[in-house]
Structures are given as structure tokens and as C-alpha cells.
N, C-alpha and C positions, 0 to 999 in steps of 0.2 A: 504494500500500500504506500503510495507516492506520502510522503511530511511535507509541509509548509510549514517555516520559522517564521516566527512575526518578532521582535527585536523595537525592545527601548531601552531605554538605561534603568530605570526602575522597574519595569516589567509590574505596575501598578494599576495601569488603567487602559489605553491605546491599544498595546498588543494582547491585553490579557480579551478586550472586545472582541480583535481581530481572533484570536482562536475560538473561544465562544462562539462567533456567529458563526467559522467558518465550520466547528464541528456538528454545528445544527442543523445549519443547512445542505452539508457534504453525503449526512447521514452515513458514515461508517464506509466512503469512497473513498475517501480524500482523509490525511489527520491534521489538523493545526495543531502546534505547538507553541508556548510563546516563551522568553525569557529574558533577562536581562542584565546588562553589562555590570550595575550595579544595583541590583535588585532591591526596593524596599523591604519591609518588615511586613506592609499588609496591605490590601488591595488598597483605593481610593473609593470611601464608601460612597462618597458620588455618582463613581459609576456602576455601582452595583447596584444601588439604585435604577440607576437610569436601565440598567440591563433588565433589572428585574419586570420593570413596565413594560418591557417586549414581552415576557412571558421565558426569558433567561435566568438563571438560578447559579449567578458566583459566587456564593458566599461561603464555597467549602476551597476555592481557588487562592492558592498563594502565589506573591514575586518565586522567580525560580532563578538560579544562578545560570549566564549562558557559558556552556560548553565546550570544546572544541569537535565534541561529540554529537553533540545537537546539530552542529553545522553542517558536518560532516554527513549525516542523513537526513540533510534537507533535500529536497529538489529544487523549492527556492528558497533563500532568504529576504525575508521584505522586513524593510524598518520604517516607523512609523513617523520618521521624521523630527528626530531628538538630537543628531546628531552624537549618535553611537560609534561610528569609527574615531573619534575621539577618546572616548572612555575604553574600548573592548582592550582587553591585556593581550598580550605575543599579538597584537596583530592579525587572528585566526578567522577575524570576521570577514567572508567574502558578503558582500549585499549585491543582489539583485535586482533589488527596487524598491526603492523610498517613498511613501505616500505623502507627506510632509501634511502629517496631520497634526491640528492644534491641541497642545498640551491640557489633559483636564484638568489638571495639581492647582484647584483654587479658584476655578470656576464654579459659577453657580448651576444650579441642576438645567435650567433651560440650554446653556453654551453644550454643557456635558452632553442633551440629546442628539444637539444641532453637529457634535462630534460621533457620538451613536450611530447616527442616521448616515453619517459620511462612513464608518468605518465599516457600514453593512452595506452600500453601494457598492464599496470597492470591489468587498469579500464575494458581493453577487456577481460584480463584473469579470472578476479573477476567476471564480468556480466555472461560471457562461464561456469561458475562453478554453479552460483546462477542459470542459465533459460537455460543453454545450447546452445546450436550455433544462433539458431533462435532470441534473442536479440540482436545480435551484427549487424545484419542486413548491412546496407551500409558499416559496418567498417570491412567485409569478406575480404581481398585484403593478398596478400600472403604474405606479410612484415610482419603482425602483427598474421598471421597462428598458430599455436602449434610448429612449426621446429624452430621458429626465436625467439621464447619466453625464457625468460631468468630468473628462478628461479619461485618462488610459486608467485602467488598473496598476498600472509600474510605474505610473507618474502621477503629479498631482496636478489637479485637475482645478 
């Protein structure tokens, strides 16, 4: 089964969505992963929150430390736009593709959705690309369509 790495430095909020939606909506095709360069101590309840209003359930989800391992059995690595190669130690971080999504650490829960809502676009556009329509299954709804989509999946948009 192919991995996707999703990659922050805290691995607290941003990639920890990007695995979440990606494993929700891949249904057991596809695995996200996510972790961080230097991981916090506990998600950002903000976003768990916000996750939870989609009908998402993080609140058993920890920061995880990134690996040389984890990279290693990615097929891609995406970072979320924190400027990670900066932080990651030996240098073992190859990236992929950068979403250069805005930071939730201190925002209020509205910004938090308005980043939600972005990090589950991408994750539909990137799934729609890897396996084509028939993965995104229940996330088919005309919001998140091809018309309403905003830049590549590997870029920011």
C-alpha cells in the first residue's frame, strides 16, 4: 500500500488534518502519515475541534517525531508549508511538494476551518490524481468539485 508523508515542524495541527482526511477519505487505499521535524507535546485543540465538526475524531492523535524511516517509505512527501527543511536534522528530508498552508498555532476556530476546508481540497485533489474520482467517494459534493478547486495539489494554490 503506497504512504503519503505530510510534514510540519510541530506535527500539531496542518499535517496531522492532512493525514486524517487523507485516511478517511482513501478508505484503506492509500495511508497518510504525518510527523514532525520538531514535534509538539499535543495536538492544537483548535483543530480538533474544527476536525471534529466534519465528523473527524483526533483526539487519540499525537505530534510524532519525523524519521529517516518514515521518508524513506513515503511515495511522496508533502509539507505543509512551515518551512521544514530548515528544522529537519542530517538533512534526510526529500519534499515533494509544499502546500504552503497557513499556520493554525493561534488562530481562532473560524481561520482554523477556512485552513480545514483548504487542507481537505488539496487531500481530494491529490487522492482525484493518484486513483481518480472513485476514491474520493463520500467527499463527491460540488464544493470540493474541479470548478471550486484552487491551484495544483503540489502547489499552493
Amino acid at each position: 500500500m503506497r504512504e503519503l508523508l505530510f510534514v510540519c515542524v510541530h506535527n500539531a495541527g496542518r499535517s496531522q488534518m492532512a493525514e486524517a482526511f487523507l485516511n478517511h477519505y482513501a478508505r484503506g487505499r492509500v495511508r497518510g502519515v504525518s510527523a514532525g521535524t520538531e514535534p509538539g507535546g499535543d495536538l492544537n485543540p483548535t483543530v480538533v475541534q474544527a476536525m471534529a465538526e466534519v465528523g473527524i475524531d483526533m483526539s487519540a492523535q499525537r505530534p510524532k517525531p519525523l524519521t529517516p524511516e518514515m521518508v524513506e517509505r513515503a511515495a511522496m512527501v508533502i509539507t505543509m508549508g512551515c518551512g521544514v527543511a530548515e528544522s529537519c536534522p542530517a538533512g534526510f528530508l526529500r519534499i515533494d511538494a509544499d502546500w504552503g498552508l497557513d499556520d493554525p498555532r493561534g488562530q481562532p476556530i473560524e481561520k482554523v476551518r477556512e485552513i480545514r476546508d483548504r487542507v481537505r481540497e488539496k487531500v481530494l485533489a491529490l487522492l482525484e490524481i493518484m486513483e481518480g474520482p472513485d476514491l474520493r467517494g463520500a467527499a463527491s459534493t460540488p464544493a470540493h468539485g474541479p470548478a471550486h478547486r484552487r491551484g495544483s495539489p503540489a502547489g499552493p494554490g
